[in-house]
TORKOLTI-231977 format. One record per atom (N, C-alpha, C): y negated, z, x negated. Coordinates in steps of 0.2 Angstrom, whole numbers, plus 5000, padded with zeros to 4 digits. Example, Ala and Ser with C-alpha at 12.3 -4.5 7.8 and 13.67 -1.06 7.14 Angstrom:
<dokols>
502850394934502250394938501650394934501150354936500550364932500050394936
</dokols>
This chain:
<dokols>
509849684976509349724979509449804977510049824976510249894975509949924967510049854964509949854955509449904952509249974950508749984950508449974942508049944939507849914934507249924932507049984925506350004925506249964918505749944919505449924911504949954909505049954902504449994898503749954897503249954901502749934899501949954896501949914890501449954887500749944893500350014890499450004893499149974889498749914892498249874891497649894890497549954896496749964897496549984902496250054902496150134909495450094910495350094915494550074919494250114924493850164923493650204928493250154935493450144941493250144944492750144948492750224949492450264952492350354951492250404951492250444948493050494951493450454956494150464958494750424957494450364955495050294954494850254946495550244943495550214937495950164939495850094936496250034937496650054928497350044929497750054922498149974925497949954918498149864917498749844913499349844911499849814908499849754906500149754899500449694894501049674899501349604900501849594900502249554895502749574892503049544886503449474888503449424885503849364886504149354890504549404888505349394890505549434895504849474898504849504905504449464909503949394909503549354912503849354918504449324918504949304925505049354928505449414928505349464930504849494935504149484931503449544932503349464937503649424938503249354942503149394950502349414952502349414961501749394964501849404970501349384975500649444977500349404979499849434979499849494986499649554986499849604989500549654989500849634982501349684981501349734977501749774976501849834972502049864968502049904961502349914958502649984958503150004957503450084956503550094949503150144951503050184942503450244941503750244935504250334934503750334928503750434930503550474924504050524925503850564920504350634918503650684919503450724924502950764924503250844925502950884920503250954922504150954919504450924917505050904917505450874923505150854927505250804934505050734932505650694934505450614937505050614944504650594942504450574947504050484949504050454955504250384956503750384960503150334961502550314966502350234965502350214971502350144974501450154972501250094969500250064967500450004968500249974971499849894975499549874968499649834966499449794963498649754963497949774960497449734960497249684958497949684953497849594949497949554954497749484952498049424955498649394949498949354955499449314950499249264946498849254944498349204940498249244934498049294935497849344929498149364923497949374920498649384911498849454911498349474915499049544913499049584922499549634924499749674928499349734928498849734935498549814936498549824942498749904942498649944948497949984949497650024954497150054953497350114958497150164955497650234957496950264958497050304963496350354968496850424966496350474964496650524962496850574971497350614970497350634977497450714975497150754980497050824977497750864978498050874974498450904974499150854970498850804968499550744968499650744960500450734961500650774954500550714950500750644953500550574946499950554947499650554953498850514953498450534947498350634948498150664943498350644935498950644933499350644928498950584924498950514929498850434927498050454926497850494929496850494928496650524921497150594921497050654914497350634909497950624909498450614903498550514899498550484904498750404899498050384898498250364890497850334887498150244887497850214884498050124881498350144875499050094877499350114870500150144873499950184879500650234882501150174885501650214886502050164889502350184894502250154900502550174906503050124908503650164912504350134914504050104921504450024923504049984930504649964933504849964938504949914941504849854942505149784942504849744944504549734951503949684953503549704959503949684965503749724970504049704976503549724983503749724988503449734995503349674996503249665005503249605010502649615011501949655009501349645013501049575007501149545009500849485004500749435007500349385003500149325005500149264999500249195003500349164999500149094997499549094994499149034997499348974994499048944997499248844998498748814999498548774992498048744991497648694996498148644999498048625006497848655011498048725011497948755019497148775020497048765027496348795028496448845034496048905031496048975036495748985037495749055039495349135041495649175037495549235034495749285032495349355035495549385038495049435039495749525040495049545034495549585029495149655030495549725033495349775035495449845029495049855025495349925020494949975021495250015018494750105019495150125011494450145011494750195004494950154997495850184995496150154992496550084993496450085001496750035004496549965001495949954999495649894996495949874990496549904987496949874982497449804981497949804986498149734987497649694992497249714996496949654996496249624994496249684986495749644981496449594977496949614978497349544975497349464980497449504986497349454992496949404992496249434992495649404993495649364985495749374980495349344974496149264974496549294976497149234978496749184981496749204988496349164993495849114989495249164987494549104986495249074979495349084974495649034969495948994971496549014973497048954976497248904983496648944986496548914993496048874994495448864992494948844991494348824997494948795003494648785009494548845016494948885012494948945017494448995017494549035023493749075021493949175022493449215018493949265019493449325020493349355027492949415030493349485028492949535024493149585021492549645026493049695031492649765031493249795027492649845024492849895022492549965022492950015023492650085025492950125017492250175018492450215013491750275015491850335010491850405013491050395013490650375005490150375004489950334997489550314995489350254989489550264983489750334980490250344976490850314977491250294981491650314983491950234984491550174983491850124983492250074980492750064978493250044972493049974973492749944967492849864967492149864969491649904970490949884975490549814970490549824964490249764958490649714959491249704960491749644958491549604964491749654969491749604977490849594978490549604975489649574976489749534973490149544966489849464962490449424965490849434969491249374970491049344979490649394980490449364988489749304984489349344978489049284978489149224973489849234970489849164967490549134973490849144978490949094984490649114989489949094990489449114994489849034999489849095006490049015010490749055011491249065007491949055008492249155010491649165007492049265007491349305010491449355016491049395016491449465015490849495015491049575014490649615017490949645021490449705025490649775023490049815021490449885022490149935027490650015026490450025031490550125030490150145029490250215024490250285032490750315029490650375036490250445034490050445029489550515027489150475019488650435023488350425015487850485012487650455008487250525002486950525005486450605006485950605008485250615002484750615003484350614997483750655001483450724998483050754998482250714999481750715004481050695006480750755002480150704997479850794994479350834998478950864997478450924999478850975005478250995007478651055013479351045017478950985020479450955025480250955022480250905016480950905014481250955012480951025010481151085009481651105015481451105021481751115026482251065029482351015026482650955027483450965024483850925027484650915025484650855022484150795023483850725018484250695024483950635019484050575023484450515020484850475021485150445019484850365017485050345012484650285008485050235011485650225013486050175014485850145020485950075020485550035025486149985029486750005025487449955029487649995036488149995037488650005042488650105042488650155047488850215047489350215052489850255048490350265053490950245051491750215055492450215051492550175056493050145052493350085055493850085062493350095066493750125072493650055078494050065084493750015087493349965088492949985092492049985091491849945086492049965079491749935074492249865071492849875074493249805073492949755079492749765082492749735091492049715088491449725085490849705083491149635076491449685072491449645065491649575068492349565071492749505074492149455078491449505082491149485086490649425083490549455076489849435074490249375066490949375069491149335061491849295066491749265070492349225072492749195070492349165064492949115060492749055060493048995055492748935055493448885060493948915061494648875060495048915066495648895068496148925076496648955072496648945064497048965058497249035057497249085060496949165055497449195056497449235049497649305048497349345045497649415049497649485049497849525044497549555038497749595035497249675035497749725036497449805036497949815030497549885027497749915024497349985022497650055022497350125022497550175024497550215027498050275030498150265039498450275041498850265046498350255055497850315056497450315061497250245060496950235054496550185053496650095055497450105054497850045055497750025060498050105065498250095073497550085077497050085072496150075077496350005076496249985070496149895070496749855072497349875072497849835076497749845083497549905089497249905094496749855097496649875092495749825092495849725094496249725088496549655087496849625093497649675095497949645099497449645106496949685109496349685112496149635114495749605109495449545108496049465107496649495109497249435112497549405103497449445100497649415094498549425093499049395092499649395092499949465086500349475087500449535081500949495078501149435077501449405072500849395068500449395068499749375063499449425061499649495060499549545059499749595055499549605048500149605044499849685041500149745041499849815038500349825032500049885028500149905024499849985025500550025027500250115026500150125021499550165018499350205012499650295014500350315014500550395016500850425011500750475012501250535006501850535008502350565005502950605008502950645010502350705007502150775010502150745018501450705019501150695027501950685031502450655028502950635032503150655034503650725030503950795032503550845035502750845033502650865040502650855045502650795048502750775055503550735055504050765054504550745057504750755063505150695066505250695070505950685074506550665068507050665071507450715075507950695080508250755084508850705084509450735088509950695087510250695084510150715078510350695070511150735070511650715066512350745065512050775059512150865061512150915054512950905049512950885043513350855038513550805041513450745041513650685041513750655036514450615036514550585029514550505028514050485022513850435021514250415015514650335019514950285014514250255010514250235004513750185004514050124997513750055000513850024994513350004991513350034985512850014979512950004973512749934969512749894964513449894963513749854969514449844968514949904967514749984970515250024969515150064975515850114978515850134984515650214982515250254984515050304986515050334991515150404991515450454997515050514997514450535002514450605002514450645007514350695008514150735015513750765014513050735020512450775021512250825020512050865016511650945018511350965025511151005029510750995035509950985034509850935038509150895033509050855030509550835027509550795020509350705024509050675022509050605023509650575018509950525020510450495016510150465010509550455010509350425002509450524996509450574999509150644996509650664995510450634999511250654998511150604993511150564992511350504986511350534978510650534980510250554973510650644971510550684974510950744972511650744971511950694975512650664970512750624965512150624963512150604954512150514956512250474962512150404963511450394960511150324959510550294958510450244962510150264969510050224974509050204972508950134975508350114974507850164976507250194975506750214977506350214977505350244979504950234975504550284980504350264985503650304989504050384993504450374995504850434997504450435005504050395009503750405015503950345019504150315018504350245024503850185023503350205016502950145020503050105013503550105010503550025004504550025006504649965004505149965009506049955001505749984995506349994990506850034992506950074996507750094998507950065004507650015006508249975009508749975012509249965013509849965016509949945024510749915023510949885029511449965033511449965037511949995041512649955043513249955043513549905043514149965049514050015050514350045055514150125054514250145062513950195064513150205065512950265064512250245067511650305065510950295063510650325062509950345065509550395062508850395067508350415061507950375062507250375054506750405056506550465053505850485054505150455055505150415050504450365051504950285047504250225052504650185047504150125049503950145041503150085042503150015037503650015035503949945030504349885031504749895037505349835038505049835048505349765051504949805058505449785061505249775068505649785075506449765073506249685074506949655073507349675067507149665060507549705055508049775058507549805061507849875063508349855069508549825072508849795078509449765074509449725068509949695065510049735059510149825060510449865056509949875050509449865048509149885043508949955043508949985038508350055036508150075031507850125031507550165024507750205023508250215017508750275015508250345016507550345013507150395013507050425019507150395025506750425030507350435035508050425035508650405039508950485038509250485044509850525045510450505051510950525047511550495055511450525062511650485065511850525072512650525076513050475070513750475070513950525063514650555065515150585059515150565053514950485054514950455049514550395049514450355043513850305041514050245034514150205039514150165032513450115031513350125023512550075025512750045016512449985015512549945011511949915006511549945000511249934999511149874996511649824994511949774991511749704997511549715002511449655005510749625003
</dokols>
């Protein structure tokens, strides 16, 4: 688990999306097939060198595993130094360092089984479970799959053509709802529109993925089967309306499976650890060798690692993809956020190097398990 192993992957092919998201597609070479082999809903960590900084960011993957080649779809973020980078700078032809794919938000279909799918995104959110959903209708064939999706305005749709044409060639097995919170407005001509702020063309859904509009969508699409799952994916409010919403309406939260879309910026600025031991010193084991540092004040134990010149696993820097890993195997720590491994893992010593700090002298945590 600790191994960290990037591969060189050539570009396939930049697709603009939208006028803020490009889909960039990879070759996988032979002798990496096995390797690059994943499930539908996971994610790749990409390294660039930007400015003369590495730097590493977790993208969901929009391929299905059926597909021939590996693509992610990157939404530019303002101010973000790789979204930017992958939108301005790669061409087809480049080559970018990968990871092979990983994360737990996935699904795994079974040609026999017959479900419900009912799958929540916003935004950028809609990336793994446009792998999700194109899995399902393939591989599943009996099961049926209810898509809301929220987004800002009709620019602003990723996949808006793919998911029409694929609601109507499985017409019966897939729907799609969308649901815009500021759509265009468009100018009325003569006097009157002069004085006008316009009016909107959009004839779907107004408003965001909030309660209310989980509690309608679940209302008006119940499902065929006693079979379902709950997949969300998108920024954090968004999750917490539809998980709300869900266990509301008596659905179990074992069948409820999320995926936070956050920055690292958003996470240090809402920290929240206290308790914490200032200089705490961390044994660690990684890739079969023993490591020793003592904390800076502040420092999370994945941030003492890496300044001690170790190569511990990484990729999102916010708690919500789960590549730094690690067991606790004695003493004791406190995580800032922690949106990737859940209850029980954390009960039986698990954490996220990036988001931990001690609250004992000392810490032993084990990347190797």
């Amino acid at each position: 688990m600790s191994q960290v192993s990037f591969h060189p992957l050539p570009i396939a092919s930049i697709t603009p999306e939208t006028d803020q998201a490009v889909t960039v597609a990879f070759r996988i070479k032979e002798e990496l097939a096995q390797q690059f082999t994943y499930k539908a809903g996971q994610y790749l960590t990409l390294k660039f060198v930007v400015n003369g900084k590495e730097e590493r960011r977790a993208y969901s993957m929009c391929s299905a595993p059926h597909d021939d080649e590996i693509a992610v779809t990157v939404k530019r973020v303002k101010g973000g130094i790789v979204s930017n980078h992958i939108a301005d700078a790669l061409k087809a032809g480049d080559i970018v360092d990968a990871m092979p794919p990983q994360g737990r938000f996935l699904a795994s279909p079974e040609a026999a089984a017959r479900r419900d799918y009912f799958l929540f995104g916003a935004g950028s959110g809609i990336t793994p479970l446009m792998s999700i959903l194109r899995s399902i209708l393939e591989e599943e064939p009996k099961s049926s799959v209810y898509l809301l999706y929220g987004n800002r305005d009709e620019n602003n749709i990723i996949f808006e053509r793919q998911l029409a044409d694929l609601q109507q060639r499985y017409e019966g097995q897939l729907l799609v709802e969308h649901i815009l919170s500021r759509p265009k407005k468009y100018k009325v001509g003569g006097l009157k529109g002069l004085f006008s702020s316009g009016k909107p063309k959009w004839e779907g859904n107004i408003g965001r993925i909030d309660i209310p509009a989980v509690q309608r969508f679940m209302t008006a699409n119940p499902g065929k089967v006693s079979d379902k799952q709950y997949y969300i994916c998108g920024p954090g409010q968004m999750i917490d309306n539809v998980e709300q919403a869900l266990l509301g309406l008596g659905v179990h939260k074992e069948f409820i499976h999320a995926e936070r879309f956050v920055s690292a910026n958003d996470v240090k600025k809402n920290k929240t650890s206290t308790d914490v031991v200032e200089g705490g010193k961390v044994f660690a084991k990684l890739s079969g060798k023993d490591v020793e540092v003592t904390l800076k004040p502040g420092q999370t134990i994945l941030d003492g690692l890496l300044e001690s010149g170790a190569t511990p696993p990484y990729s999102c820097l916010a708690g919500a993809c789960s590549t730094c890993m690690a067991k606790v195997t004695k003493g004791g720590v406190k995580m800032d956020v922690c949106f990737a491994i859940d209850d029980d893992e954390i009960a039986e010593g698990y954490i996220l190097a990036c988001q931990s700090h001690p609250t004992t002298p000392e810490v032993y945590v084990d990347f190797d398990v």
